[in-house]
C-alpha positions, 0 to 999 in steps of 0.5 A: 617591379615588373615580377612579383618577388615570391613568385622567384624560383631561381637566383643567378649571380655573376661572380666579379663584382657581385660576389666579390669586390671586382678586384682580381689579385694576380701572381706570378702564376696567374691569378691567385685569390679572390675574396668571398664575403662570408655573409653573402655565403650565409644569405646563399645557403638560407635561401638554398636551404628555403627551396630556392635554386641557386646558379653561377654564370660567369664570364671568367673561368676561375678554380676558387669560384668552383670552390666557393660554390662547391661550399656552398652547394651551388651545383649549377656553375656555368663559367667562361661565357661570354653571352650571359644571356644565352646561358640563361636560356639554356639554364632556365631550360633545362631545369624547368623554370620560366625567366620571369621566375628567375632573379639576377645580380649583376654589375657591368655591361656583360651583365644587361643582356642576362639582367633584362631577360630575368624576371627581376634584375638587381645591381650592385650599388657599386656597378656600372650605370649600364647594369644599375639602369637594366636593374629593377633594384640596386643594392644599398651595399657593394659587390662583394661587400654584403650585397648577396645577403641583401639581396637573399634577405629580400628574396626570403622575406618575400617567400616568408612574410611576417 
């Protein structure tokens, strides 16, 4: 790993595939729901609650995102971009964080450019080979599936060795 773990202060997830299982449900009025894993809500709350800063970038514009995010108390919710990586700088920035300091996870190809500017790069085990080769680490468990709380259970274990 290119980053010493307990040196991240930032975590930024996508949302699609990462948070969710990448399936998108459309009704006749758009899109009607997404399927949030509740213990990857869990991990992100323990390691909010930890000191870490937590962050949203996300190609798609979606209320229920907003929403989880609201429940969780990530304020730092960027949507609708199409340069991840941009919206990184940007967010990194303006809170005072260094990239290395900063840890993603991703799944597709939109992802990479984000993934290789962080300080440390995860992808899910079920992401595209892109995302996976861009990866310092690829989860064992799958988008949506648990792979958040992976992740956070790593990243906590880092800030709190036994």
């Amino acid at each position: 790993m290119s980053t010493d773990i307990a040196r991240i202060r930032l975590l930024v997830l996508d949302v699609d595939g990462v948070l969710t299982d990448g399936r998108l449900y459309y009704g006749p009025r758009g899109e009607a729901l997404k399927v949030f894993h509740a213990r990857d809500g869990a991990g992100l709350q323990q390691l909010r609650a930890a000191g870490m800063v937590i962050a949203v970038i996300s190609g798609r514009r979606s209320p229920m995102t907003r929403r989880r995010c609201r429940e969780l108390g990530i304020r730092h919710v960027i949507q609708g971009v199409a340069d991840k990586q941009a919206a990184l700088q940007r967010l990194c920035a303006r809170l005072a964080i260094e990239p290395a300091e900063c840890a993603c996870i991703g799944d597709d190809t939109p992802d990479v450019p984000m993934m290789r500017a962080a300080g440390l790069a995860f992808a899910v085990a079920d992401a595209h080979e892109a995302a996976r080769r861009a990866a310092h680490v690829v989860t064992v468990l799958p988008g949506g599936c648990g792979a958040v709380r992976e992740v956070c259970d790593r990243l906590l274990a880092a800030r709190h060795p036994t």
